[in-house]
N, C-alpha and C positions, 0 to 999 in steps of 0.2 A: 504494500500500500504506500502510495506518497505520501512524502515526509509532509507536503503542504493539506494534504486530506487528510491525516492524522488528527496535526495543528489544527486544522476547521471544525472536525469532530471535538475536539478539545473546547472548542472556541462555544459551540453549540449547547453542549453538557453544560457550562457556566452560565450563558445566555442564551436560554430556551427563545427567547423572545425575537432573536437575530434571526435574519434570513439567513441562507447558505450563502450569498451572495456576501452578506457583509461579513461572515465568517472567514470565508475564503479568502477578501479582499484585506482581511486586517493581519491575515496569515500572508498575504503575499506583500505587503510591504513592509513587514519585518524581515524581509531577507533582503541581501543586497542585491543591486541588479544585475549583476551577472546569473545570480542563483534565480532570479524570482523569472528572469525570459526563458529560463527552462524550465520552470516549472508546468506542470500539468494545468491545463486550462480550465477554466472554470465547467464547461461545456461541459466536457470528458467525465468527470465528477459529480458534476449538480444534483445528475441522479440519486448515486451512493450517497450526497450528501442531504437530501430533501428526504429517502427513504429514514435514512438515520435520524432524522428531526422526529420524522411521524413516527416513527416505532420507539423512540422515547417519550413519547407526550406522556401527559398524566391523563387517567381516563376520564370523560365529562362528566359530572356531576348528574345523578337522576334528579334533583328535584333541588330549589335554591336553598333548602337548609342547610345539603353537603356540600355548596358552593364556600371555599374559601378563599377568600380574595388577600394575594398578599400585598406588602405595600408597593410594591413594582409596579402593582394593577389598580391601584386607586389614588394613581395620577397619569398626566398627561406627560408628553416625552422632555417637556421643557420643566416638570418639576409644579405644574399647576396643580390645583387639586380637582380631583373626577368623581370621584364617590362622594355624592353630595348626605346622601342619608342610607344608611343599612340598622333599619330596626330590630338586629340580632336573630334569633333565632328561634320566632315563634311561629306560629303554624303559618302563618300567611306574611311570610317576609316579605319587605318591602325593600327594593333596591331602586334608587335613582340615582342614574351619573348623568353628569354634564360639568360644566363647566362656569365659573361667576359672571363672565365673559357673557355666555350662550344666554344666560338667566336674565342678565342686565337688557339684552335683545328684546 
């Protein structure tokens, strides 16, 4: 297996959240350029590496009580906050995200 699909697997395991795409790309500019124009293309890979994402996921939640959201997921990418209200865990959860932004609209 290449050393740079390894690294992207690697890359994936820590940050479920990353495409293969920016896995790969953060794997291929840590090498220097000699190493990174022989590296294996993203193409060649993408597969092995999108299958490897899906066969790691965690499996979905039947019903919003076993939903756990962790803090990764109750904000936006800039650090905003998303999860506006999660009324814990009673029979008829309430989940509403947005944003203060969207709200103020």
């Amino acid at each position: 297996m290449p050393l740079v699909q390894t690294s992207a697997k690697r890359q994936l395991e820590d940050n479920p959240e990353w495409s293969a795409r920016r896995a790969y790309n953060t794997e291929i500019n840590k090498l220097p350029l000699p190493e990174a124009s022989l590296a294996v293309p993203l193409s060649t890979i993408q597969r092995s590496l999108n299958h490897f994402k899906v066969r790691n996921r965690p499996p979905l939640p039947a019903t919003r009580q076993d939903l756990i959201l962790l803090p990764a997921h109750q904000a936006t990418t800039d650090g905003r906050r998303l999860l506006l209200i999660d009324d814990g865990l009673a029979m008829d959860r309430l989940l509403v995200f947005g944003t203060a932004l969207n709200i103020e609209r």
